[in-house]
C-alpha positions in Angstrom: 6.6 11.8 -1.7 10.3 13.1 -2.2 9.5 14.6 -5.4 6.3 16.6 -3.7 8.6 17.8 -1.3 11.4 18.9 -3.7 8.9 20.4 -5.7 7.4 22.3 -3.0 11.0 23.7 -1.8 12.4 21.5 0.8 15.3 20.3 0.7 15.4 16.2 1.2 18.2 13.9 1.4 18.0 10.5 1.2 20.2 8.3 3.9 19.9 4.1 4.0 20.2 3.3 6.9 23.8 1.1 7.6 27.1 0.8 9.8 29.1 2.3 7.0 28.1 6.3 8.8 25.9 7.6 11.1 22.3 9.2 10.6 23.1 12.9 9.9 21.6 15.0 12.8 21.5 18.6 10.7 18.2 18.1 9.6 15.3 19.7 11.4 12.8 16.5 10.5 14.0 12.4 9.9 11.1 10.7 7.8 12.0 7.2 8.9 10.3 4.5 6.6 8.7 1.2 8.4 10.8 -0.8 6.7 13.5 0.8 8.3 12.3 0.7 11.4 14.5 -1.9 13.0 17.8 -0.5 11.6 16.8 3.2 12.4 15.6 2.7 15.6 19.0 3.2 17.7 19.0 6.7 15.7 15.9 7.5 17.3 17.3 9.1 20.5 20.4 10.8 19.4 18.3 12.3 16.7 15.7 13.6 19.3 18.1 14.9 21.8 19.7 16.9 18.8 16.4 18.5 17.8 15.7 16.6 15.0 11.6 16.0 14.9 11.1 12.1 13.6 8.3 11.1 11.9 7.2 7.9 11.6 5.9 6.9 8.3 4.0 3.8 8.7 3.4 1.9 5.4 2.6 -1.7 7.1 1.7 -3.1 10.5 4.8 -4.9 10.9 7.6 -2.5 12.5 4.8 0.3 12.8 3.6 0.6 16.2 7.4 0.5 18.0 8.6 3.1 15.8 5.2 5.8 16.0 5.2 4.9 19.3 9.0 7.0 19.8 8.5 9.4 17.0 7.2 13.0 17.5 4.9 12.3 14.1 3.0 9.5 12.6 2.0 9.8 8.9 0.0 6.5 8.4 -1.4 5.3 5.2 -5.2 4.0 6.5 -7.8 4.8 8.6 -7.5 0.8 9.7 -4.0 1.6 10.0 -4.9 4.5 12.2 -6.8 1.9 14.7 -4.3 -0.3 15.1 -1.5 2.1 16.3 -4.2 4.2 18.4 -5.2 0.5 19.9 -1.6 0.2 20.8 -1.4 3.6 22.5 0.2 6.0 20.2 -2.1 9.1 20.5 -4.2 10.1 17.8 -3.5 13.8 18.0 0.2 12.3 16.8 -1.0 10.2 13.4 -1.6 12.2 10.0 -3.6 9.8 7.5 -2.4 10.2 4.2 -3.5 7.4 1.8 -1.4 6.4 -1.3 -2.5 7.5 -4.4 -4.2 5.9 -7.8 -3.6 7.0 -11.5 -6.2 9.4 -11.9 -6.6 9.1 -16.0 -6.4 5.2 -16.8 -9.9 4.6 -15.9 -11.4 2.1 -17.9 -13.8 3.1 -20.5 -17.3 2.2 -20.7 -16.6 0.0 -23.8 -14.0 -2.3 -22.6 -16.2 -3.0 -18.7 -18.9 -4.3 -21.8 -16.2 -6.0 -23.2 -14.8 -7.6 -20.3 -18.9 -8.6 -18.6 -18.9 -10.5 -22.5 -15.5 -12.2 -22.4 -15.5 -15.5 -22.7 -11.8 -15.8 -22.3 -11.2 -15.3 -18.3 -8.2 -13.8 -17.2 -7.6 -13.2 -13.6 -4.7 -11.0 -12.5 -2.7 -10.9 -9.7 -0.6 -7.8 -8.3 1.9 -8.5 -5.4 5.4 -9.5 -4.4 5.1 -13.3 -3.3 5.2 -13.2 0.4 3.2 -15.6 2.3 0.8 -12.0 3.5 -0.5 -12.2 0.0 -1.8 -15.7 0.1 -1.0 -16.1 -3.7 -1.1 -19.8 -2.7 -4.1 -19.6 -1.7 -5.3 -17.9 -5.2 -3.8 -20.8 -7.1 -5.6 -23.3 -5.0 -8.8 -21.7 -5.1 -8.3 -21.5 -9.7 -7.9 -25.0 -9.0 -11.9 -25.6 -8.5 -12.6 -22.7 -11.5 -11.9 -24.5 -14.9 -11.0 -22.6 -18.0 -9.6 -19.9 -15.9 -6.0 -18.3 -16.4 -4.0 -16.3 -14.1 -1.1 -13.8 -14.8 0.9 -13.2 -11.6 3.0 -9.8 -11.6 5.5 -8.9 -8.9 8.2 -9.6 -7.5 9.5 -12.8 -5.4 11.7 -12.2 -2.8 11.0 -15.1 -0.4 13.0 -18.2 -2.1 10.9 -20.7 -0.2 7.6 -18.6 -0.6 8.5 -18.9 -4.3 9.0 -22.3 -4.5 5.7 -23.0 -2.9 4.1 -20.6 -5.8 5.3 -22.2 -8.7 4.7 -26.1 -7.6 1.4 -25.4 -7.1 1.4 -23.1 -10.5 2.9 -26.5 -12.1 -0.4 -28.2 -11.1 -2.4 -26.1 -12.9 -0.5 -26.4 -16.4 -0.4 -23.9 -18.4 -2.9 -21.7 -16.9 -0.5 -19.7 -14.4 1.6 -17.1 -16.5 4.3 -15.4 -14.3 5.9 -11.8 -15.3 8.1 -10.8 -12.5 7.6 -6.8 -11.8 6.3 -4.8 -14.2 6.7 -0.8 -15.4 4.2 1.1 -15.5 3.1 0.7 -19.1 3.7 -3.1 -19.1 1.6 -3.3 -16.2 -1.2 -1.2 -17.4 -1.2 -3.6 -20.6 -1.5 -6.3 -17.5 -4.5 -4.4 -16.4 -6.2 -3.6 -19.6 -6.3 -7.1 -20.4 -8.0 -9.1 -17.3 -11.0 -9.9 -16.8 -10.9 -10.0 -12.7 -8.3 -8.9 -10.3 -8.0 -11.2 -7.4 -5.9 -10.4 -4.4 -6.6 -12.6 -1.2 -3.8 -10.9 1.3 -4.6 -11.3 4.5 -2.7 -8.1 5.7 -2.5 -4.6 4.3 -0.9 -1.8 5.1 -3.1 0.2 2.5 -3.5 -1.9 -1.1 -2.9 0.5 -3.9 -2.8 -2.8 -6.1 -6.8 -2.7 -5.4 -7.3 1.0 -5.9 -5.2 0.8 -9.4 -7.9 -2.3 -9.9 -10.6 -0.2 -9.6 -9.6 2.7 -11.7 -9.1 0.3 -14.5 -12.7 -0.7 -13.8 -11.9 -4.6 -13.0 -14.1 -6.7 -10.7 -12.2 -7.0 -7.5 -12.0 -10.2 -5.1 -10.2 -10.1 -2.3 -10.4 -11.3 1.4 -12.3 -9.1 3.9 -9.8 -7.2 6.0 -10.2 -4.1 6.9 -8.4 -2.2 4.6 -9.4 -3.4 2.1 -13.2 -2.5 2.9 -12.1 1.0 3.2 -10.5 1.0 -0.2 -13.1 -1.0 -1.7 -16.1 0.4 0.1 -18.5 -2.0 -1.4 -17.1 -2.5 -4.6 -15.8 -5.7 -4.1 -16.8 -9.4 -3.7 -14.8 -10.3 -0.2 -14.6 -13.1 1.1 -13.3 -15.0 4.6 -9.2 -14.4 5.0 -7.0 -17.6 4.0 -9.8 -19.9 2.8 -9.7 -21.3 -0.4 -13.5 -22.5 -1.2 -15.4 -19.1 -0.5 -12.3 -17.2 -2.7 -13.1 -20.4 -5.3 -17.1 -20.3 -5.0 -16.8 -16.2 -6.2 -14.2 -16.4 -8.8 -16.4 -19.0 -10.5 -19.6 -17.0 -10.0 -17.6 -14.2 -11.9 -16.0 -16.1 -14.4 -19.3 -17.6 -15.7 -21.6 -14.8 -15.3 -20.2 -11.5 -18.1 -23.5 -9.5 -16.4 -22.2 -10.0 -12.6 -18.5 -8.9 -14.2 -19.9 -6.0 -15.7 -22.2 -4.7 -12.7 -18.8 -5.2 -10.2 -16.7 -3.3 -13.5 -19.2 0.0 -12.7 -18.7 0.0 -9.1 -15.3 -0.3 -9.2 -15.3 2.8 -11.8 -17.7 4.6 -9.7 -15.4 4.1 -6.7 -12.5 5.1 -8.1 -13.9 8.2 -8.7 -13.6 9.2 -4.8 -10.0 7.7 -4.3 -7.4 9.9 -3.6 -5.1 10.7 -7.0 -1.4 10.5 -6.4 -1.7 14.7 -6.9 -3.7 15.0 -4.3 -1.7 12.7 -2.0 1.1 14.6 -2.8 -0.3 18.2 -2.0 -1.0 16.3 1.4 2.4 15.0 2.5 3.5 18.9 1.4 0.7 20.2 3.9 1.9 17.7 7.0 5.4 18.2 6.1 5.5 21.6 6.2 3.7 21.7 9.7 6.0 19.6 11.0 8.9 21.4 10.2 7.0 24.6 11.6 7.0 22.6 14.5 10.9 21.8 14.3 11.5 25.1 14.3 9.4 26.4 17.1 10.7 24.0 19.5 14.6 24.6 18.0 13.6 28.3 19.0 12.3 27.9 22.3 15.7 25.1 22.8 17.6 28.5 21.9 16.2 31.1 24.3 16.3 28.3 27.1 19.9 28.2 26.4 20.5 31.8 26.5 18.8 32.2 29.5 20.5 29.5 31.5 23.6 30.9 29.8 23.2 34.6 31.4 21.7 32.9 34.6 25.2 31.0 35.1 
């Protein structure tokens, strides 16, 4: 996002948010991320009442709906997204949707879905930062029941006893749970090219571009059925019930022992792909919304101006 918007012209300066200095009030817009929502939100006002326009750009559920609810602007990464802050009463004339995008030139070729339907070594992969959300537990549990079966888990792990909980039950399964910490972009992609299935059974989403990167490498997809993840998916998926381990178990081993079912999934989830947003595109779109609401900013700093001028002659 902050390289579309450089590239396009405006100027954007980065502030995290802390008591070392104050939220600069110069600009005409404040993007204000969800994560810093809690720490931001004092900001809100002062920013406001000096004509700054905040938008609200809600990534995740959590932190969301307080924030879009006081900003001028809501860019919001889903459609289910989208429901959730209307349901909690931030208009809907207020919310862009702009959804994250996908690397538009990695898909999978024809040759390696075939060579993944006719693998008989089954590698399951695992995208995420281990928070209890992403019910990588849950994943682990559910390999348990699915026998010659490994699993390579990349991202980071930020919640020490989360983490803790991960790798004990990784210790019961041997050596079938390979962990690789966060990844680069070519070292994930290797990550990628290799699996066999991507399984991801979060039970909240903000978006998933871990299952849209799935799908343009043409993997078969399980995941639980939330929302989001059916509008990302959009059929090309195997879902199953949130947090339980013997459906996510029962379609993991259905997949793992049948190459042909692998190989039907592998073409859906090219052919989906397809119609995801590329991060280009994405790009081009936060430029479009941007740019309006800057438009915006100034009309209103204009009309702020002549009000003053009048009230100053009037006096």
């Amino acid at each position: 996002m902050l390289r579309a918007l450089r590239g396009a012209g405006i100027r954007v300066e980065t502030h995290v948010v802390g008591r070392e200095r104050p939220i600069p009030t110069r600009a005409r817009a404040a993007i204000i991320d969800t994560i810093a929502s809690r720490a931001a939100s004092p900001h809100i006002a002062r920013m406001r009442a000096a004509g700054v326009r905040v938008i609200a750009l809600a990534l995740m559920e959590e932190g969301a709906v307080a924030l879009a609810r006081r900003a001028d602007a809501v860019v919001a990464l889903s459609r289910s997204l989208t429901r959730e802050l209307v349901e909690a009463g931030v208009p809907r004339t207020r919310i862009a949707i702009v959804s994250p995008g996908r690397d538009g030139t990695r898909h999978a070729p024809r040759s390696l879905t075939r060579e993944r339907g006719l693998a008989r070594d089954v590698r399951v992969l695992c995208v995420a930062n281990w928070t209890p959300g992403k019910g990588i537990h849950t994943l682990l549990e559910a390999i348990d029941g699915v026998p010659n079966v490994t699993v390579d888990l990349v991202g980071d792990a930020p919640d020490a006893r989360y983490a803790a909980i991960v790798r004990k039950r990784a210790r019961r399964l041997g050596g079938r749970v390979r962990e690789y910490g966060p990844l680069g972009p070519p070292a994930l992609a290797r990550r990628y090219a290799t699996a066999s299935i991507f399984a991801l059974p979060s039970v909240r989403e903000g978006y998933g571009i871990a299952y849209a990167e799935a799908l343009a490498h043409g993997l078969p997809v399980v995941a639980c059925d939330i929302p989001v993840v059916r509008e990302v998916t959009d059929g090309a998926a195997v879902l199953v019930p949130a947090g339980e381990v013997r459906p996510l178990a029962v379609a993991l081993r259905r997949l793992a022992t049948d190459g042909r079912a692998r190989s039907a999934l592998a073409r859906r989830a090219r052919e989906r792909a397809r119609s995801l947003p590329t991060w280009r595109q994405m790009e081009a779109q936060i430029v479009r919304v941007i740019r309006a609401e800057l438009r915006r900013a100034a009309t209103a700093g204009r009309v702020a101006g002549a009000r003053r001028t009048r009230a100053g002659r009037l006096s």
